[in-house]
ROSE-4610 file (N, C-alpha, C; in Angstrom, 1 decimal, always signed):
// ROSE-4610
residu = [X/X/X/X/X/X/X/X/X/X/X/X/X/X/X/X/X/X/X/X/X/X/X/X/X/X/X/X/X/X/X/X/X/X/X/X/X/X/X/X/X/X/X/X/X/X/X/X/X/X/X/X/X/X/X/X/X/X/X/X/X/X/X/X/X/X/X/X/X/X/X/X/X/X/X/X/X/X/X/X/X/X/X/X/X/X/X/X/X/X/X/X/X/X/X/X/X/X/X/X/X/X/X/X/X/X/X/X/X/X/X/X/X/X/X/X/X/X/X/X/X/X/X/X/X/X/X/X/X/X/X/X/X/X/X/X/X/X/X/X/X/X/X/X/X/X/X/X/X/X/X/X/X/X/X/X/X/X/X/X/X/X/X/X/X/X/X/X/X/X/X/X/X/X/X/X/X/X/X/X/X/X/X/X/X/X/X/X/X/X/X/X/X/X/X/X/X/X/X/X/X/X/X/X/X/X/X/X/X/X/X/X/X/X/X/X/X/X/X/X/X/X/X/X/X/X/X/X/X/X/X/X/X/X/X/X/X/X/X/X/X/X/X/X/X/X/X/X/X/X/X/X/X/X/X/X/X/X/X/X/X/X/X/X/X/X/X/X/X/X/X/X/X/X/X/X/X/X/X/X/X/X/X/X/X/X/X/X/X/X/X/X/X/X/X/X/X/X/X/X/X/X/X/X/X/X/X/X/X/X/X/X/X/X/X/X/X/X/X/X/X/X/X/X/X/X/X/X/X/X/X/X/X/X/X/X/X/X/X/X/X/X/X/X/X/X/X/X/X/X/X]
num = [1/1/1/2/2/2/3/3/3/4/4/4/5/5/5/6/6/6/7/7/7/8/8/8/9/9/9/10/10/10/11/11/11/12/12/12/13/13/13/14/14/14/15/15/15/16/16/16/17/17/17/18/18/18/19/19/19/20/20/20/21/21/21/22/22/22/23/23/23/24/24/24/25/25/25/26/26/26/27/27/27/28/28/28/29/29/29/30/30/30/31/31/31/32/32/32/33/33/33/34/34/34/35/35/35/36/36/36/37/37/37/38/38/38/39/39/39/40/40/40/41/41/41/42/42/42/43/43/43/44/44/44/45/45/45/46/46/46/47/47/47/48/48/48/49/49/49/50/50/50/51/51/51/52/52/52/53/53/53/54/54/54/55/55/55/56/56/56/57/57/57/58/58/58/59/59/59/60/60/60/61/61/61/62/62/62/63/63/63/64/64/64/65/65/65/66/66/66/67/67/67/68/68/68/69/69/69/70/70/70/71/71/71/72/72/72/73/73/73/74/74/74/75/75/75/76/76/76/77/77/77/78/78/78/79/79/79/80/80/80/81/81/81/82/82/82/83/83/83/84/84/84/85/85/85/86/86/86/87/87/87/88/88/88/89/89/89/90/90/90/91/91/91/92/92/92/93/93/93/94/94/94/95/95/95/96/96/96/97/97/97/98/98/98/99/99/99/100/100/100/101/101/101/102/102/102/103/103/103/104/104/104/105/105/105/106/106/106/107/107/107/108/108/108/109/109/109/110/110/110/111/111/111/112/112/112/113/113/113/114/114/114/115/115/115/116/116/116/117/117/117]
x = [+120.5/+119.1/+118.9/+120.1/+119.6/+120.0/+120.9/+120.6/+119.6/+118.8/+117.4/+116.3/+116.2/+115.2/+115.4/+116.8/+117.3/+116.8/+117.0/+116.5/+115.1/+114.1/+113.1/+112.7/+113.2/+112.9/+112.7/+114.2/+114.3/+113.3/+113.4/+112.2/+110.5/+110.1/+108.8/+109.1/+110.3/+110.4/+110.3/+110.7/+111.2/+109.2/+108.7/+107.2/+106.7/+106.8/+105.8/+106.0/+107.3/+107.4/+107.4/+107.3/+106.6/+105.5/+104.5/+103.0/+102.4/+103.5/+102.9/+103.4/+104.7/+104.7/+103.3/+103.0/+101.8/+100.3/+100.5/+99.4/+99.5/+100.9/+100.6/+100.9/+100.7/+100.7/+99.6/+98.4/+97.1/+96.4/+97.1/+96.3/+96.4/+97.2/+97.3/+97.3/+97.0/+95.8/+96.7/+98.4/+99.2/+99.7/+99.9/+100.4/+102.2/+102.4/+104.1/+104.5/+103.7/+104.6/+104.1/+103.1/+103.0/+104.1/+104.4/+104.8/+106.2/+106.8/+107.8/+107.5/+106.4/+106.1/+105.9/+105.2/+104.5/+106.5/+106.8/+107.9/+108.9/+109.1/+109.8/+109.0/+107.8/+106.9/+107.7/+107.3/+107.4/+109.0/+110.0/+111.4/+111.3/+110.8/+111.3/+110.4/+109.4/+108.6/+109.6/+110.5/+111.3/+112.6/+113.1/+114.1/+113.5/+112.5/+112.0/+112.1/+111.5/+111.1/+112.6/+113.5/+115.0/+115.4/+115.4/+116.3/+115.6/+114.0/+113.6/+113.9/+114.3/+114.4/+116.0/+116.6/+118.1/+117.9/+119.1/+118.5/+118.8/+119.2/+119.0/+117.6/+117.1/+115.6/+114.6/+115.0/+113.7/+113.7/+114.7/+114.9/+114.3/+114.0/+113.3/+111.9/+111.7/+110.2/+109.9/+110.2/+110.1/+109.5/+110.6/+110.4/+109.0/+108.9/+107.5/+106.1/+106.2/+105.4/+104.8/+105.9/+105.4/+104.9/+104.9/+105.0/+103.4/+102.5/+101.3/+100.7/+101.7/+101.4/+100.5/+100.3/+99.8/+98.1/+97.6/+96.2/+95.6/+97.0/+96.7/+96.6/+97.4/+97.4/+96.0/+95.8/+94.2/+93.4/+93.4/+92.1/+92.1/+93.6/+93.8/+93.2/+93.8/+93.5/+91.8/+91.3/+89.8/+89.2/+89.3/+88.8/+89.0/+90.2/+90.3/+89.7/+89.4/+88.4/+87.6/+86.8/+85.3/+85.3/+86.5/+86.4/+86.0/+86.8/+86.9/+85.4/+84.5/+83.8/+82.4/+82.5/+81.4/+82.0/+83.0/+83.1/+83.1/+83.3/+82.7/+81.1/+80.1/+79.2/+78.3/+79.2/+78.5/+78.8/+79.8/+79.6/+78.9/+79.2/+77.9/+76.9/+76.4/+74.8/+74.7/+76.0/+75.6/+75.9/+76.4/+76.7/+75.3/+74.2/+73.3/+72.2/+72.6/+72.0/+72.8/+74.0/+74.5/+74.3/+74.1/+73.6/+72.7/+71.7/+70.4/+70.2/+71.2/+71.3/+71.7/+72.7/+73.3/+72.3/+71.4/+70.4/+69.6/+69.3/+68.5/+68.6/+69.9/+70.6/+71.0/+71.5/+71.2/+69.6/+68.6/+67.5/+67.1/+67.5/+67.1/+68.0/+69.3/+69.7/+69.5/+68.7/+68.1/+67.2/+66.1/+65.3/+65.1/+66.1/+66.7/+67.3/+67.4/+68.2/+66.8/+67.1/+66.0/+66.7/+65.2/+65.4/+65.6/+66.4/+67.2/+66.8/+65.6/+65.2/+65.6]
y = [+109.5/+109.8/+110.2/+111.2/+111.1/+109.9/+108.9/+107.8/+107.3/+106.7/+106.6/+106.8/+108.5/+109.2/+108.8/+109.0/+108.8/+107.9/+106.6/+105.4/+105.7/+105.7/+105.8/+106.3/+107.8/+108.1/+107.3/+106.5/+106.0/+104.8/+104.2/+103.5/+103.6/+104.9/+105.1/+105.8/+106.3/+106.2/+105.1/+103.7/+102.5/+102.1/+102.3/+101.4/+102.6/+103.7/+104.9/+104.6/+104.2/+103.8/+102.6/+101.8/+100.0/+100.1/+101.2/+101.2/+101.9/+102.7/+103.6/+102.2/+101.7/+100.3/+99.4/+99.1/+98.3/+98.8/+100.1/+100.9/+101.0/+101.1/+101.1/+99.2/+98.7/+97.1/+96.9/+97.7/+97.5/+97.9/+99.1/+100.3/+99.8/+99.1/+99.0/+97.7/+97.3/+96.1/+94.4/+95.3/+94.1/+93.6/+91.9/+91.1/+91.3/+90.9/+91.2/+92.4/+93.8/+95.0/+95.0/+94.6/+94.7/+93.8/+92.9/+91.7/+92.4/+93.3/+94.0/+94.8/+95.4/+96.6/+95.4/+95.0/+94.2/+93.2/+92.8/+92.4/+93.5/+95.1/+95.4/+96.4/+95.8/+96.6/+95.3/+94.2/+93.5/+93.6/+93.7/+94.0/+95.0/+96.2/+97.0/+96.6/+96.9/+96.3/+95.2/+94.4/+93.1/+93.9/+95.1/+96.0/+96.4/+98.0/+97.9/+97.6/+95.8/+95.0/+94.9/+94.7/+94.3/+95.6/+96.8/+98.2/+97.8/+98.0/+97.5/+97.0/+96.0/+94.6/+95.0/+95.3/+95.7/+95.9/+95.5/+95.6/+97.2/+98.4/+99.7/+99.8/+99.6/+99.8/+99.1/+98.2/+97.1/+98.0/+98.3/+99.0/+100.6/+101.0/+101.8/+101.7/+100.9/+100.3/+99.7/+99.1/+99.0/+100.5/+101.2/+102.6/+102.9/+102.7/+103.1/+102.8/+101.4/+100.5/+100.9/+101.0/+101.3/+102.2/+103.5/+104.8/+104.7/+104.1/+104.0/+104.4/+104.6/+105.1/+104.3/+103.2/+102.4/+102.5/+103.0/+103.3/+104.6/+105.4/+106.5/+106.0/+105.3/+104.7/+104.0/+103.3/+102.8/+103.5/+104.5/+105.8/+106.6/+107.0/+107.3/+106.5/+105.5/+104.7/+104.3/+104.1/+104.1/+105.1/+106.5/+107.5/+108.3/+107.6/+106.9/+106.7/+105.7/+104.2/+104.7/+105.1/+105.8/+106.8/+107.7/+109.3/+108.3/+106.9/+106.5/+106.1/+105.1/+104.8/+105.6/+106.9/+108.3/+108.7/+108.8/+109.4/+108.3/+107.1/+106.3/+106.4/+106.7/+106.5/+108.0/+109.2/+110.2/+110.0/+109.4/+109.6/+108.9/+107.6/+106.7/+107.2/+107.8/+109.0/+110.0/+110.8/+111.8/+111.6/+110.8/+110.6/+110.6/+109.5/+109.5/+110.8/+111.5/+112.8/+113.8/+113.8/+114.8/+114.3/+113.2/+112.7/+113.3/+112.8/+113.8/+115.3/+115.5/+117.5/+117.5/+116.4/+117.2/+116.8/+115.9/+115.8/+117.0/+117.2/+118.7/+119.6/+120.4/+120.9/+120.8/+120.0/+119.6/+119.7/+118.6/+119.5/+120.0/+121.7/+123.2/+123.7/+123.5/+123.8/+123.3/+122.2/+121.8/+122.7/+123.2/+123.4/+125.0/+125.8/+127.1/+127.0/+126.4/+126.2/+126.1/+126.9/+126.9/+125.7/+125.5/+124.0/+124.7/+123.8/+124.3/+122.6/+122.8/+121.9/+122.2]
z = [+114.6/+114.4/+112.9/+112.6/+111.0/+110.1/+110.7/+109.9/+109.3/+110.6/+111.0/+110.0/+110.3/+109.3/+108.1/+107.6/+105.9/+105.6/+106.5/+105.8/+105.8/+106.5/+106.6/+105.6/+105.1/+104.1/+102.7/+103.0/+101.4/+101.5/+102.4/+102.9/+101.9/+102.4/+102.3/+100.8/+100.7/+98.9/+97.7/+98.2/+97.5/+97.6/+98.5/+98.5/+97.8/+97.8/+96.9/+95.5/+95.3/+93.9/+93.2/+94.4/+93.9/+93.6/+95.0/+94.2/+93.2/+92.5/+91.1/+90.3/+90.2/+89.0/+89.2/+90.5/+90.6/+90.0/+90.4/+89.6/+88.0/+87.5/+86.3/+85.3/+86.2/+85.7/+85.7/+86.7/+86.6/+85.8/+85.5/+84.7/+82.7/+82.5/+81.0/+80.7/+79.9/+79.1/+78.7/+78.6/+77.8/+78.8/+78.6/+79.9/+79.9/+78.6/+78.2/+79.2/+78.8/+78.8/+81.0/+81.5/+82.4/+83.7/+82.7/+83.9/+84.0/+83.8/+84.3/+85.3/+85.0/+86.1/+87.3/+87.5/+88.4/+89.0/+88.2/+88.8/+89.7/+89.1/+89.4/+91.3/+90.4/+91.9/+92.9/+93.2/+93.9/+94.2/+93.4/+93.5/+94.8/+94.3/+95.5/+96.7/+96.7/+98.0/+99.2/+98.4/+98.8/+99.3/+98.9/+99.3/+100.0/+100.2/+101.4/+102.5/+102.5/+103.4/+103.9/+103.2/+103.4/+104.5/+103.7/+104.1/+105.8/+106.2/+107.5/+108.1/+107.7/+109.1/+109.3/+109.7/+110.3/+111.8/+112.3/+114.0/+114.4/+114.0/+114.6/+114.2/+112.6/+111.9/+113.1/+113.4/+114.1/+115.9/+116.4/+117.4/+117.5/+116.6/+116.4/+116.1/+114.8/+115.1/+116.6/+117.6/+118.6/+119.5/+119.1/+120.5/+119.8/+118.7/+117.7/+118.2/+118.6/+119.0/+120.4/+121.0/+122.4/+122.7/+121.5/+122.2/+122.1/+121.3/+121.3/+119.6/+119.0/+117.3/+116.5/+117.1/+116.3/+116.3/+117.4/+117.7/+116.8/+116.4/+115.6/+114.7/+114.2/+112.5/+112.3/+113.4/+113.1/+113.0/+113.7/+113.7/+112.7/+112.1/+111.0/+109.2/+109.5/+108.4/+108.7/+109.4/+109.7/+109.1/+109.3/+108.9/+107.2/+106.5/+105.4/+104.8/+105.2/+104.4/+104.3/+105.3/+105.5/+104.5/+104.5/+103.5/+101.9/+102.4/+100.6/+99.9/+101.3/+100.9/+100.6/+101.1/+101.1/+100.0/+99.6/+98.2/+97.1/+97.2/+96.1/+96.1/+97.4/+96.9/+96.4/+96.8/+96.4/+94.9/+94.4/+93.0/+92.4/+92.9/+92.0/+92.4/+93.7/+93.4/+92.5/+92.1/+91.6/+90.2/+89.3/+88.3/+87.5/+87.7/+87.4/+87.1/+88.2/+88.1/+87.5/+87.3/+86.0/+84.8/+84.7/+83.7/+82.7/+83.7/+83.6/+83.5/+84.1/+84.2/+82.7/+82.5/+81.0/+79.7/+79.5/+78.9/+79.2/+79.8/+79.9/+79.5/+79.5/+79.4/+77.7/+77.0/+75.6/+74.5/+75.6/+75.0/+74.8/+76.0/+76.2/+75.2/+74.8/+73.5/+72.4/+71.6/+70.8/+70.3/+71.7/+71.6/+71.2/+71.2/+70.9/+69.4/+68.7/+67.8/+66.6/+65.4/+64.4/+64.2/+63.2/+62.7/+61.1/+60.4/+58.9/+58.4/+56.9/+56.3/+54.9]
């Protein structure tokens, strides 16, 4: 059983750190300096995928399956999305209006300030 977990671990370690390379292949501008990240993202992802598929790994993902986890992950990851897409839109609401708060807020300081001719 602690096999099992170990891998699992290194598992969900090898994709945590494919998707920061992926993120930062995204994140920076030059094709040269990215096509490594992006290669080396997809490298591990491919290990991962590898370390998984073993028949104790798959035998486990099986007892996984059945035990009913998967309805959580949906409800899980449902509730997710949702948190994601309320918080993309409070910001695009509120941005506009701090906007405006901070213009205000500027010309009530202008407007305190002698004027020097």
């Amino acid at each position: 059983m602690i096999a099992v977990i170990a891998n699992f671990l290194v598992i969900v370690g090898l994709v945590i750190y494919a998707f920061t390379l992926f993120a930062e292949y995204h994140s920076r501008g030059r094709w040269a300096k990215n096509i490594t990240g992006l290669l080396a993202g997809m490298g591990m992802l491919v290990l991962a995928i590898g370390l998984l598929l073993t028949p104790r790994n798959v035998i486990v993902l099986l007892q996984i399956a059945h035990s009913g986890a998967s309805a959580v992950l949906v409800w899980v990851s449902t509730s997710l999305l949702l948190a994601a897409i309320a918080a993309f839109g409070a910001i695009t609401y509120w941005r506009p209006l701090r906007l405006r708060y901070e213009r205000e807020i500027e010309s009530d300081l202008h407007r305190e300030l002698p004027r020097i001719r």
